[in-house]
C-alpha positions as a printed NumPy array, in Angstrom:
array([[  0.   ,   0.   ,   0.   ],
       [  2.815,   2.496,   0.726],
       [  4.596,   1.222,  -2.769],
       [  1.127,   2.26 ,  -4.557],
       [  0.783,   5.78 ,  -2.646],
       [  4.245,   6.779,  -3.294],
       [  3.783,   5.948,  -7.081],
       [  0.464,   7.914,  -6.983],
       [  1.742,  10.656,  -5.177],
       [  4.707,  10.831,  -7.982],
       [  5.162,  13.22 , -10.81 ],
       [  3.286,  11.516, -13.154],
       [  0.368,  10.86 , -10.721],
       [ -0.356,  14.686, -10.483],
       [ -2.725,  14.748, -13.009],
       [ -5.127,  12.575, -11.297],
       [ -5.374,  15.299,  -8.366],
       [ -5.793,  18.461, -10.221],
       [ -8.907,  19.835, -12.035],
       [-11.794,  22.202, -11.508],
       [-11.575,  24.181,  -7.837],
       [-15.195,  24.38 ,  -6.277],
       [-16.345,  27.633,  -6.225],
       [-17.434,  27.763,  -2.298],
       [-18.736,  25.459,   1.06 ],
       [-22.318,  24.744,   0.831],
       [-22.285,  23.866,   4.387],
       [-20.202,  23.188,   7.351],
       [-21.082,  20.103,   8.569],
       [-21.588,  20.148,  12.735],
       [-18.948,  18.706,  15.051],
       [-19.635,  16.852,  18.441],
       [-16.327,  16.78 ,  19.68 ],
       [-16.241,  19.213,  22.696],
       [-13.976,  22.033,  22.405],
       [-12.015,  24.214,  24.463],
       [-11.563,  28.295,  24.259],
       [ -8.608,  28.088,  26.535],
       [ -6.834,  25.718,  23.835],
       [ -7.301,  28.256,  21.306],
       [ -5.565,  30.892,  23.308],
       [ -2.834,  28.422,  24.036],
       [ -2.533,  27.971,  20.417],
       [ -2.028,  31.202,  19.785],
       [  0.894,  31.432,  21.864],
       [  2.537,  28.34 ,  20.245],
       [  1.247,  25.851,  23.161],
       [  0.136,  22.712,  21.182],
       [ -1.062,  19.47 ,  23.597],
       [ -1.823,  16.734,  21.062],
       [ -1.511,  13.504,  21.34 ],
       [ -0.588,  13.811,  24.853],
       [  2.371,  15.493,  24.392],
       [  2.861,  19.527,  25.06 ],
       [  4.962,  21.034,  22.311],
       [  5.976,  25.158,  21.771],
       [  6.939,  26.306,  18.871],
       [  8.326,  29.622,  19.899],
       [  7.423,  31.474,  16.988],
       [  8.37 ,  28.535,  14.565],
       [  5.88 ,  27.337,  12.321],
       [  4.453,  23.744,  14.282],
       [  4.291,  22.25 ,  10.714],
       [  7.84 ,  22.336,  10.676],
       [  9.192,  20.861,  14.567],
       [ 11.042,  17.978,  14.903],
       [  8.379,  16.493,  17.003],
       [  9.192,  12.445,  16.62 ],
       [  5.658,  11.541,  18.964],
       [  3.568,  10.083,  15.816],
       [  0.151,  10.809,  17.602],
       [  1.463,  14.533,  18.141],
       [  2.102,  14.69 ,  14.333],
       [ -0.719,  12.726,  13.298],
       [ -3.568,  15.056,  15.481],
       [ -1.202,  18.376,  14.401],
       [ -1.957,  17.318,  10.636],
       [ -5.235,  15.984,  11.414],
       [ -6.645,  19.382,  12.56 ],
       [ -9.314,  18.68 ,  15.007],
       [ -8.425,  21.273,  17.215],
       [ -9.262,  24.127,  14.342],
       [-12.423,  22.632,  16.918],
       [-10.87 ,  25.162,  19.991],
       [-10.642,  28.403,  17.144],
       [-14.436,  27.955,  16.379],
       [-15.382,  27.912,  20.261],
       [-13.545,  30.82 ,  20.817],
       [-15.427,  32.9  ,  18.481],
       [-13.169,  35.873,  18.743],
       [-11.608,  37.487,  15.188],
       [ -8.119,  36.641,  16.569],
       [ -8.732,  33.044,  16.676],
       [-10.508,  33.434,  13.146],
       [ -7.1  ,  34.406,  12.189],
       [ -4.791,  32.346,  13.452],
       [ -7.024,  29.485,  12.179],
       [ -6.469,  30.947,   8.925],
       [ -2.68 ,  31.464,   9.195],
       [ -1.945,  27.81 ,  10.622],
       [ -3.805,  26.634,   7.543],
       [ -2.504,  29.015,   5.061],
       [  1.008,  27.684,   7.044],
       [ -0.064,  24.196,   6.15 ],
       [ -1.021,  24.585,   2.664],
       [  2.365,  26.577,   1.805],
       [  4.407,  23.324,   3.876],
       [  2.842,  20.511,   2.919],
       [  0.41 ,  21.411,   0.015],
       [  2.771,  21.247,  -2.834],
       [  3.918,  17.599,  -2.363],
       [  1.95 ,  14.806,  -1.561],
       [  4.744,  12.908,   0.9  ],
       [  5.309,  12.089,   4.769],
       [  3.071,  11.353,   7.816],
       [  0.926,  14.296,   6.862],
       [ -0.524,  13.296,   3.534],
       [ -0.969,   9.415,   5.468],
       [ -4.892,   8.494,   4.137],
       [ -6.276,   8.038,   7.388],
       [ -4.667,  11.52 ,   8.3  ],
       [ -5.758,  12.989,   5.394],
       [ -9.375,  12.119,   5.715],
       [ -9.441,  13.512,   9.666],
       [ -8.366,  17.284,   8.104],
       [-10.658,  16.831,   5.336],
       [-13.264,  16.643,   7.657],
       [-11.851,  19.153,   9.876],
       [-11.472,  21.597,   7.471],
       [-14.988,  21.121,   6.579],
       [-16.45 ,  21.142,   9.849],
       [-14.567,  24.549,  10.733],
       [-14.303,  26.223,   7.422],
       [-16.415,  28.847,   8.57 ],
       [-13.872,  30.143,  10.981],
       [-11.19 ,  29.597,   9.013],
       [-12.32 ,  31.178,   6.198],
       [-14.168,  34.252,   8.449],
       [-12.076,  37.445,   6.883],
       [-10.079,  35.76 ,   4.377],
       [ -9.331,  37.29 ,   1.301],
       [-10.405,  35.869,  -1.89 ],
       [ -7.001,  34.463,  -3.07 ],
       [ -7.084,  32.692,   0.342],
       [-10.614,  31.367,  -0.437],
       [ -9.418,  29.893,  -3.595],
       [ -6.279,  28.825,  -2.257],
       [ -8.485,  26.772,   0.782],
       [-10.982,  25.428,  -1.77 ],
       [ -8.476,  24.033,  -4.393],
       [ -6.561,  22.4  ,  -1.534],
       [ -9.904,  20.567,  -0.065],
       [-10.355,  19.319,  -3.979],
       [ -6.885,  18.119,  -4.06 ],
       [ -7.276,  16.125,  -0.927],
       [-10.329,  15.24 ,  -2.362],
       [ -9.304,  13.677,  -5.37 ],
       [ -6.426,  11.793,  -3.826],
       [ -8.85 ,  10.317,  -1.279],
       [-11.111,   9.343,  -3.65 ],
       [ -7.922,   7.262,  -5.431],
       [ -6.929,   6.112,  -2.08 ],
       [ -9.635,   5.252,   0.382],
       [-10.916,   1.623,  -1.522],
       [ -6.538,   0.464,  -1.231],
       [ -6.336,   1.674,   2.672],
       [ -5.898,  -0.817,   5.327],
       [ -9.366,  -2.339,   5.844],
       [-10.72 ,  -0.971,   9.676],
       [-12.301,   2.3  ,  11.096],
       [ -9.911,   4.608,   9.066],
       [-11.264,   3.436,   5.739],
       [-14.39 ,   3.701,   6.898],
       [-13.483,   7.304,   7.613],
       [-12.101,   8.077,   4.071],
       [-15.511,   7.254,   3.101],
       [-17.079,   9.417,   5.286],
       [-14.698,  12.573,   4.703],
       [-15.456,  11.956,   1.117],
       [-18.964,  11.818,   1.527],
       [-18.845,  15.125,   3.317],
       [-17.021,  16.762,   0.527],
       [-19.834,  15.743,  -1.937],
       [-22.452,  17.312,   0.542],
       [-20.387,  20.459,   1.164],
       [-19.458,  21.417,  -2.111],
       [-21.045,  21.861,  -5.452],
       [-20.853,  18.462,  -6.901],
       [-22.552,  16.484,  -9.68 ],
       [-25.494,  14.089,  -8.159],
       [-23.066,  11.412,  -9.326],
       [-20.86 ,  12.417,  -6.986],
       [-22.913,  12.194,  -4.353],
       [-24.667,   8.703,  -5.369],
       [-21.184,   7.373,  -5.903],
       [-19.918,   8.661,  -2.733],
       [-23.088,   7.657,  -0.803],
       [-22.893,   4.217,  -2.252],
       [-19.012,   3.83 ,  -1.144],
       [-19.699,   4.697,   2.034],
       [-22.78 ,   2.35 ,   2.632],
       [-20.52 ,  -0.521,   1.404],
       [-17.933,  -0.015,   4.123],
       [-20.816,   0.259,   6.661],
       [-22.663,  -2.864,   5.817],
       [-18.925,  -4.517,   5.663],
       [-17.928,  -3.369,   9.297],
       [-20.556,  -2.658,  11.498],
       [-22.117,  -5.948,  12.861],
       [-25.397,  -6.638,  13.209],
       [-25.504,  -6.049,  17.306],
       [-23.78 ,  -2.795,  16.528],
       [-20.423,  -3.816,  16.938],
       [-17.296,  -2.594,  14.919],
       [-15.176,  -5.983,  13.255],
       [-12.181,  -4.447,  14.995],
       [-13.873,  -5.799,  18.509],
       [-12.623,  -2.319,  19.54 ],
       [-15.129,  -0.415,  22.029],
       [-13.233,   2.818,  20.736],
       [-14.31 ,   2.315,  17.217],
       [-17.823,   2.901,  18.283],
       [-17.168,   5.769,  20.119],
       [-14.9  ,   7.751,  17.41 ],
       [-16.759,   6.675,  14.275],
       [-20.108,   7.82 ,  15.641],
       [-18.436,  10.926,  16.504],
       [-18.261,  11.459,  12.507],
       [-21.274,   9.459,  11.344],
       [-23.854,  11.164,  13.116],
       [-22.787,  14.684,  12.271],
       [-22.684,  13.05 ,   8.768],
       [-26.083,  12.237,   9.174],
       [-27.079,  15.566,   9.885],
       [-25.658,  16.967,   6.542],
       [-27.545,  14.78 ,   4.755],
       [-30.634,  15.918,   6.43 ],
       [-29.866,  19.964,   6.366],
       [-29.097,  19.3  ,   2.257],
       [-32.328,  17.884,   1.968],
       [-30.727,  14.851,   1.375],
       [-31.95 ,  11.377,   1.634],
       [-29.19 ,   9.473,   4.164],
       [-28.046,   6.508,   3.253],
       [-30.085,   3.317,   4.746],
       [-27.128,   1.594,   5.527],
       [-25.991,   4.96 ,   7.318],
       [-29.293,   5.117,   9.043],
       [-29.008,   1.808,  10.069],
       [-25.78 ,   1.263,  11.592],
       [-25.733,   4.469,  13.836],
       [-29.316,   2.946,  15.282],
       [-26.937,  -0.267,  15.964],
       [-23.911,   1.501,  17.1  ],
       [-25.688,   3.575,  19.775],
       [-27.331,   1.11 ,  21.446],
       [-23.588,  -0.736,  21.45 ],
       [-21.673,   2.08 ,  22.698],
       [-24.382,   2.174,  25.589],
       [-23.308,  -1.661,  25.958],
       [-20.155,  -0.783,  26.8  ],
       [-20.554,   1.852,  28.984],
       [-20.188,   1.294,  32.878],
       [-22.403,   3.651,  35.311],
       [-19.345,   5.93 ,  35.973],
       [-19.552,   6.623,  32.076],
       [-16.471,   4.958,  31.518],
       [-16.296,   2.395,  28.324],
       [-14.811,  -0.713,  29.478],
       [-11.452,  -1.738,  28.893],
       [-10.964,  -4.265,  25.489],
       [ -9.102,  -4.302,  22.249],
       [ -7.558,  -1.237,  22.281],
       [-10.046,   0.831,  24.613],
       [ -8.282,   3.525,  26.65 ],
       [ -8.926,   6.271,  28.445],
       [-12.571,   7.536,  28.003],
       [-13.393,  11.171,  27.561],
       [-16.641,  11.37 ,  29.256],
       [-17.968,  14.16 ,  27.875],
       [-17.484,  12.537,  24.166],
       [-19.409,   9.587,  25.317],
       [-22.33 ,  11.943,  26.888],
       [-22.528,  14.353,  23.257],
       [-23.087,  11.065,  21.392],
       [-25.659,   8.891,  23.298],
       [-28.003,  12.296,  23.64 ],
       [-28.418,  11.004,  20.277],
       [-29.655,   7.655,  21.445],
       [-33.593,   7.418,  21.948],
       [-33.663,   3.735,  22.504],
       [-34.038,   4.64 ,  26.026],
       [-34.315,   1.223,  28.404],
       [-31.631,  -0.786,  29.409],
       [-28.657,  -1.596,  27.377],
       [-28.629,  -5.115,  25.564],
       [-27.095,  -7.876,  27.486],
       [-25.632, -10.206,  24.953],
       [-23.626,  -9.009,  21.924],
       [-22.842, -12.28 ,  20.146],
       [-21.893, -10.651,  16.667],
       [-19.627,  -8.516,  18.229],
       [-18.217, -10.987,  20.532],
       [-18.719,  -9.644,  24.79 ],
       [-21.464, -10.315,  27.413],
       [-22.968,  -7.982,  29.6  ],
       [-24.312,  -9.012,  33.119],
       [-26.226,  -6.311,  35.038],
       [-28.532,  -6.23 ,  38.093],
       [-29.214,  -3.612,  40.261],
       [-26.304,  -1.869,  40.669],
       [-23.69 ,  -4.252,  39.309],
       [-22.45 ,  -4.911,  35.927],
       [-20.425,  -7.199,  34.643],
       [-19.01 ,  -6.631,  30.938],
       [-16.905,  -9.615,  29.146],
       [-14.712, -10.642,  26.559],
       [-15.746, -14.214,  24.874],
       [-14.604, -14.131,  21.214],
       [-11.529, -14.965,  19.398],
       [ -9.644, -11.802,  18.543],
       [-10.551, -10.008,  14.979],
       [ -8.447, -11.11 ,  11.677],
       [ -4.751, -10.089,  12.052],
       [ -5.857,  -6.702,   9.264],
       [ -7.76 ,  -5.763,  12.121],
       [ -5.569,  -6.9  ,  14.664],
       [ -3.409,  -4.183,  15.288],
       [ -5.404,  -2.798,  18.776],
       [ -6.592,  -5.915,  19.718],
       [ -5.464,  -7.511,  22.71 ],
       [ -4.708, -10.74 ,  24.178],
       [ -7.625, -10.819,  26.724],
       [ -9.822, -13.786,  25.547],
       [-12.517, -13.906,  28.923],
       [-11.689, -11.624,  30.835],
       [-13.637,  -9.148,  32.295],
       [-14.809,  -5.971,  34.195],
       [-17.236,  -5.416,  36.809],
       [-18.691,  -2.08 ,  38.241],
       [-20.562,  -1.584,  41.674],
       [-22.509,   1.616,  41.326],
       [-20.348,   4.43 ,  40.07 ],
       [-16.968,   3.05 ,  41.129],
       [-15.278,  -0.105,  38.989],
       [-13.755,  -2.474,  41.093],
       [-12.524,  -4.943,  38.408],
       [-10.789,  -4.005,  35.396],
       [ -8.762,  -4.7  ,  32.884],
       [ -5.378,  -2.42 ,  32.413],
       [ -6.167,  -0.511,  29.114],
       [ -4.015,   1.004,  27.206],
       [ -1.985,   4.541,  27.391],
       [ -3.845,   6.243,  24.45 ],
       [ -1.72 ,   8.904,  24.628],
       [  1.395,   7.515,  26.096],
       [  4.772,   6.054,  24.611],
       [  4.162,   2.878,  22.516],
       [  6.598,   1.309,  24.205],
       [  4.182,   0.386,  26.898],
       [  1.658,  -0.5  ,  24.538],
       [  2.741,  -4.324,  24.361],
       [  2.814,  -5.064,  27.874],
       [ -0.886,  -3.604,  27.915],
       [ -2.102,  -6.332,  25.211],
       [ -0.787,  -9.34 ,  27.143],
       [ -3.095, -11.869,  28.594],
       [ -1.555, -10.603,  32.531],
       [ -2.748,  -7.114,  31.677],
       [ -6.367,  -8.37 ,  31.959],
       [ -8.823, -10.042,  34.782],
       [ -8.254, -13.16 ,  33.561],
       [ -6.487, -16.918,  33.237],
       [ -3.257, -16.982,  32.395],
       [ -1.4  , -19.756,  31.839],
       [  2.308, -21.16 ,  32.723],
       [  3.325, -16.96 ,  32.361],
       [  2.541, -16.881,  28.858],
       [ -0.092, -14.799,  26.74 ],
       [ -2.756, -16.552,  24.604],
       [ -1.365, -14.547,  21.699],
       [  1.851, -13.239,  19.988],
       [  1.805,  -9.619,  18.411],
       [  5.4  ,  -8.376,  19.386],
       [  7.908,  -8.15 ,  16.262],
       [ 10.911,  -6.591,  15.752],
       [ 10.842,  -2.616,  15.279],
       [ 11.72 ,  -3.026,  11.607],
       [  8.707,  -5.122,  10.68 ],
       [  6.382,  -2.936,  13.033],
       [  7.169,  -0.033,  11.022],
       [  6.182,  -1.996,   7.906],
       [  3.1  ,  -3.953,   9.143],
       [  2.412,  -2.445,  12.49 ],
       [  1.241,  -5.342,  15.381],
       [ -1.3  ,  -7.441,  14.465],
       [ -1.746, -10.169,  16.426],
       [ -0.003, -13.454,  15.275],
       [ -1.704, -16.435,  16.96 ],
       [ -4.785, -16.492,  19.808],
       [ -7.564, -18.599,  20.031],
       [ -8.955, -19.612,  17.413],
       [-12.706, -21.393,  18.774],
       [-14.086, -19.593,  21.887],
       [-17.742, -21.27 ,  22.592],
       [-20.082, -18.934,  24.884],
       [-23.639, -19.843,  26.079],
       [-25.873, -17.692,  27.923],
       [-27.938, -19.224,  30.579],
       [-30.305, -16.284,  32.102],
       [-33.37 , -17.252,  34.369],
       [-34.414, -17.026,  38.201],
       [-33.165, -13.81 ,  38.632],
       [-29.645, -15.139,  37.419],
       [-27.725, -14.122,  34.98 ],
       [-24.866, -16.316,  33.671],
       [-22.785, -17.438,  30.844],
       [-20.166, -20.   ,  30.725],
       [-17.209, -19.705,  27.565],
       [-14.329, -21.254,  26.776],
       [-11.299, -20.746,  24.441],
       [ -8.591, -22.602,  23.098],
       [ -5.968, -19.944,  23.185],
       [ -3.517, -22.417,  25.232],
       [ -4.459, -25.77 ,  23.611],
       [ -1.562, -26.11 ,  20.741],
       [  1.18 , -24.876,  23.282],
       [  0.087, -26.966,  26.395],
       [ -2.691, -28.933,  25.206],
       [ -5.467, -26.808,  27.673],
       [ -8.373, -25.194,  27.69 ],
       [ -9.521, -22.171,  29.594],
       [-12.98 , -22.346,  30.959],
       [-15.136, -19.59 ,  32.482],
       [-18.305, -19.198,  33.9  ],
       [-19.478, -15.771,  35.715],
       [-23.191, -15.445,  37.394],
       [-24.494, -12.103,  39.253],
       [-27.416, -12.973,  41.358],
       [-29.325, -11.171,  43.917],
       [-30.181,  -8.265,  42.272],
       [-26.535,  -7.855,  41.25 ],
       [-25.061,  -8.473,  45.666],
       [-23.737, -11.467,  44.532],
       [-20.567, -12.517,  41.761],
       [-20.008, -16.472,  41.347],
       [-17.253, -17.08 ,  39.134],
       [-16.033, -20.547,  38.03 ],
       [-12.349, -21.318,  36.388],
       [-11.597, -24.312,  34.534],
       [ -8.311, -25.506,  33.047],
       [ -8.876, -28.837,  31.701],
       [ -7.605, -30.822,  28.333],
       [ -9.772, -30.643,  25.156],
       [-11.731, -33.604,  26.208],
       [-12.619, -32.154,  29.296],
       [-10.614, -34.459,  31.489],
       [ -8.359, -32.895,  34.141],
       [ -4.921, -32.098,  33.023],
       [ -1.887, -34.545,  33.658],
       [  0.654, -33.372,  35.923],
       [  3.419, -32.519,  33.299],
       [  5.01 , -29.309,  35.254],
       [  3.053, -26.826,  32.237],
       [  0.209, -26.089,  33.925],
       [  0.971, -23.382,  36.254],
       [ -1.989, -20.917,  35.965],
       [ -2.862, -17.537,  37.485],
       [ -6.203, -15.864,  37.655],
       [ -6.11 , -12.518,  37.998],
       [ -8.494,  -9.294,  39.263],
       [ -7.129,  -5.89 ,  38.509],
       [ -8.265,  -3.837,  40.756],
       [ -9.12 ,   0.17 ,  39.824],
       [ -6.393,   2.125,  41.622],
       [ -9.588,   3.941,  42.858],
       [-10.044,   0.879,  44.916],
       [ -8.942,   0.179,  48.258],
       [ -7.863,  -3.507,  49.093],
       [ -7.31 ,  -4.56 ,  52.847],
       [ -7.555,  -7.745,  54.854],
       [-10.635,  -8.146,  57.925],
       [ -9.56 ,  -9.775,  60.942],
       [-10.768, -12.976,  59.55 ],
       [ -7.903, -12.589,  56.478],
       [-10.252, -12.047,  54.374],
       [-10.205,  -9.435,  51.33 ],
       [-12.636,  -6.631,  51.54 ],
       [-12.565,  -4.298,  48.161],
       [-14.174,  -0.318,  49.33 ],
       [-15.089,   2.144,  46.879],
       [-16.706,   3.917,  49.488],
       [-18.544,   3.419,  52.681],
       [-21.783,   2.363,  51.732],
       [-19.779,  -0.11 ,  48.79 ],
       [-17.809,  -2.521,  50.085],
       [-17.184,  -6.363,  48.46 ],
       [-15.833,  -9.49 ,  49.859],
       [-13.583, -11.284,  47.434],
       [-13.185, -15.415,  48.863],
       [-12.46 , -18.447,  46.964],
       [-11.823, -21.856,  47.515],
       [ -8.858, -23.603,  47.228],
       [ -5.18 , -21.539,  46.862],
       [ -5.104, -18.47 ,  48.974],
       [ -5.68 , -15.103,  46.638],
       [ -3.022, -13.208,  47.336],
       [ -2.461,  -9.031,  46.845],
       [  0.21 ,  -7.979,  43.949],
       [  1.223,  -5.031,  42.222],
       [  0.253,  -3.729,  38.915],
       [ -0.394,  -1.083,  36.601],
       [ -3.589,   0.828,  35.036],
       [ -2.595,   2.298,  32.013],
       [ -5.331,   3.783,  31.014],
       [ -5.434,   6.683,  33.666],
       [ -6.443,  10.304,  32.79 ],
       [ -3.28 ,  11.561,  33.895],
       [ -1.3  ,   8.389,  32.739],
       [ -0.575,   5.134,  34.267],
       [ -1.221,   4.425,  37.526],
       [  0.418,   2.196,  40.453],
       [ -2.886,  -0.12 ,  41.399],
       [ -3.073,  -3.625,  43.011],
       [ -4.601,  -7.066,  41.578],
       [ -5.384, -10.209,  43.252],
       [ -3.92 , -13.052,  42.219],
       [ -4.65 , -16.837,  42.701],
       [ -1.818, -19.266,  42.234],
       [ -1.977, -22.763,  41.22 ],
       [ -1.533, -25.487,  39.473],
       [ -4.514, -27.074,  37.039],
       [ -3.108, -30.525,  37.718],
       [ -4.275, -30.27 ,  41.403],
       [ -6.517, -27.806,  41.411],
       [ -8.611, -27.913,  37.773],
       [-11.564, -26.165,  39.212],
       [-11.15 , -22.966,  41.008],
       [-14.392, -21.133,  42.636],
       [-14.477, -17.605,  43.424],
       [-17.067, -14.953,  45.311],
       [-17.515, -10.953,  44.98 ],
       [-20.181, -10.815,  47.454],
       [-21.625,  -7.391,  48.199],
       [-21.158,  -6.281,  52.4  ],
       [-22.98 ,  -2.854,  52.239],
       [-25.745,  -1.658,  49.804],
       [-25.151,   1.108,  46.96 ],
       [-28.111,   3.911,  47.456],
       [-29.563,   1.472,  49.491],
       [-29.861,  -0.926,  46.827],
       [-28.228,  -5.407,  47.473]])
């Protein structure tokens, strides 16, 4: 793919990009990413946080600092904050929204090369520049104008030659929605429009599952596509358009999904790539929901299982990670889980660093970074390669199970699933099994670990089946011992669990939660140590000691 883009971005490729410049913007399409005046005024003064990372230019143009933090590079090019400018709604921010672009245009215009003409990166300004074009383009002269509109076409054009040879996922998905924004914003044929529209229902039908899911398995998928779709949506409706029906379809799917997800802190829990959540995102996009009720409870397209009474919910992982093209978020965490009391979690998994060095990222995909079996120290999947090839391929995951089973089993005032996966079976010849019940009215966790052969007979004591099953706790979380030795897990006063289990004695160990606001954090997990040869079947309680708002 990088061969092809270099040869169309070549000479004798230019042709392809130039042609007629549209005369204005029809429409800026809306944007519900929050936004920030104080941002703009840092901007101003050559303060740019992206990516995580603060950078100042001191006078020097940022589209020309030796920044090496990709995501830095990749959200400077993408131009979402323009976002800040527009909230600011003050002349001066007008204007320095038009210089940084006019600063773009003269750096990077000319020659389609480097990080910043990167598809995916190309189709986040395109929409950017859409979305905001009325503040970058409030006071501009009309050879600015021009300049602005010729430049959209450009990165137009080259989308449109680039967007069906991307790597298939969520940023394909977005070249066809930046695309069909240009066809709604500016004057363009009703072919245009019907080809663009039709592109773009393709990729929906293609990756959004029927329960609402994206095929990535990635919670943040959800969250960031509908963050484009439904202000997509929107333009179709204020151009007297007729959306899509795939488009209308799959954002009724996807909202209902994200609310799936979604703990009662507002936090989106923890799998396949799933960071830190910005709350107020997630709030902007489900006042779009109208389902109302409660969220579904079984997502079997997408893979994860939701248990929820009262004030307890349980959200896990019981699919086989996505195709190694989609791989390259996705995590080794096959069963595990999180559960929330209320508006505290108490189990979680680790997350990732979305903003952080990638060097960490690894250690957040293995199978010990999540509330779950692992097996003789090892991780049910391989995704680390040498630096070389991860520049060339990036991480997908190599191996991982392959046949994970999952049946639900809800009645009495139970509900319960039991899953298993053979993510362990060609290395050692075993098989996890899990089964996780919240009874009454969500006071009461049963969970059930198997490690047995294929068959289902106990395992043979070879000296390979060394297992730990591990709870991350939320560093929010305090862990202490009762006088009876027991573990007691306190959000607050009136929330307090009891964590027993038969057999080996759990025991308290360090660890990390990577997906803090602020960064990683130092939290705590419990661990139980044994071996499956002597102890195949391991039981274990979260039993609720005081009620949440007088609720268990």
């Amino acid at each position: 793919m990088r061969l092809r883009r270099r040869l169309r971005a070549g000479p004798s490729y230019r042709w392809r990009y130039s042609g007629r410049t549209p005369e204005r913007v029809l429409i800026a399409p809306p944007d519900l990413r929050l936004a920030d005046p104080q941002m703009a005024r840092n901007i101003y003064h050559g303060q740019f946080l992206l990516g995580g990372q603060l950078v100042e230019t001191s006078g020097l143009s940022p589209f020309q600092m030796p920044v090496k933090n990709r995501a830095w590079q990749e959200s400077l090019h993408g131009f979402r904050w323009l976002r800040h400018m527009r909230a600011a709604e003050s002349e001066l921010a007008a204007a320095n929204a038009r210089a940084l672009v006019a600063d773009w245009i003269t750096t990077h215009g000319k020659r389609i090369s480097g990080l910043s003409w990167d598809p995916a990166v190309t189709a986040r300004r395109v929409i950017s520049w859409l979305q905001h074009s009325s503040v970058v383009l409030q006071g501009a002269d009309l050879a600015f104008y021009r300049q602005f509109l010729k430049m959209l076409a450009v990165q137009m054009r080259y989308l449109r030659s680039m967007a069906s040879e991307m790597p298939d996922g969520e940023e394909r998905l977005r070249a066809r929605v930046a695309l069909a924004f240009c066809a709604l914003s500016l004057p363009a044929p009703a072919a245009a429009l019907k080809a663009a529209s039709r592109n773009l229902a393709y990729e929906l039908d293609r990756q959004i599952l029927a329960d609402g899911g994206h095929v990535s398995r990635n919670p943040r998928a959800i969250m960031e596509l509908l963050a484009d779709l439904l202000p997509l949506r929107q333009t179709y409706t204020n151009q007297a358009e007729q959306p899509p029906q795939a488009l209308i379809d799959a954002v009724e799917r996807m909202l209902p999904a994200l609310r799936f997800f979604r703990h009662r802190d507002g936090s989106i829990a923890r799998f396949n790539g799933m960071g830190i959540t910005l709350h107020d995102r997630v709030a902007a996009i489900l006042r779009y929901d109208d389902t109302g009720g409660a969220p579904l409870l079984h997502a079997p397209h997408s893979g994860y299982e939701r248990l929820a009474l009262g004030a307890t919910t349980v959200i896990a992982d019981t699919a086989p990670p996505p195709p190694p093209d989609l791989s390259h978020f996705a995590h080794a965490g096959c069963l595990s889980f999180e559960m929330s009391s209320g508006r505290h979690q108490f189990i979680v998994n680790s997350g990732v660093d979305s903003f952080g060095e990638d060097s960490f990222r690894p250690l957040a995909r293995t199978t010990a970074a999540h509330s779950t079996v692992t097996l003789n120290d090892t991780s049910q999947a391989r995704f680390s390669l040498s630096s070389q090839w991860s520049d060339l391929i990036g991480t997908p995951l190599l191996s991982g199970p392959r046949k994970v089973e999952c049946r639900r089993d809800d009645g009495d005032g139970i509900h319960r699933f039991t899953a298993s996966h053979d993510g362990y079976v060609s290395r050692f010849g075993l098989l996890h099994e899990r089964q996780l019940s919240l009874s009454e009215g969500g006071a009461l966790i049963d969970g059930v670990d198997r490690i047995v052969r294929p068959d289902g007979s106990p395992p043979r004591a070879v000296g390979n089946d060394a297992f730990a099953i591990r709870f991350h706790v939320h560093p929010d979380i305090d862990i202490y011992r009762d006088p009876q030795g027991r573990l007691i897990l306190t959000g607050e006063a009136t929330d307090t669990w009891l964590f027993t289990t038969q057999g080996a004695e759990p025991v308290v160990e360090e660890s990390i939660f990577f997906a803090g606001l602020g960064g990683p954090r130092k939290s705590r997990q419990i661990v139980i140590h044994a071996a499956a040869s002597e102890q195949p079947e391991t039981r274990w309680q979260l039993r609720r000691t005081h009620a949440v708002n007088g609720e268990g």
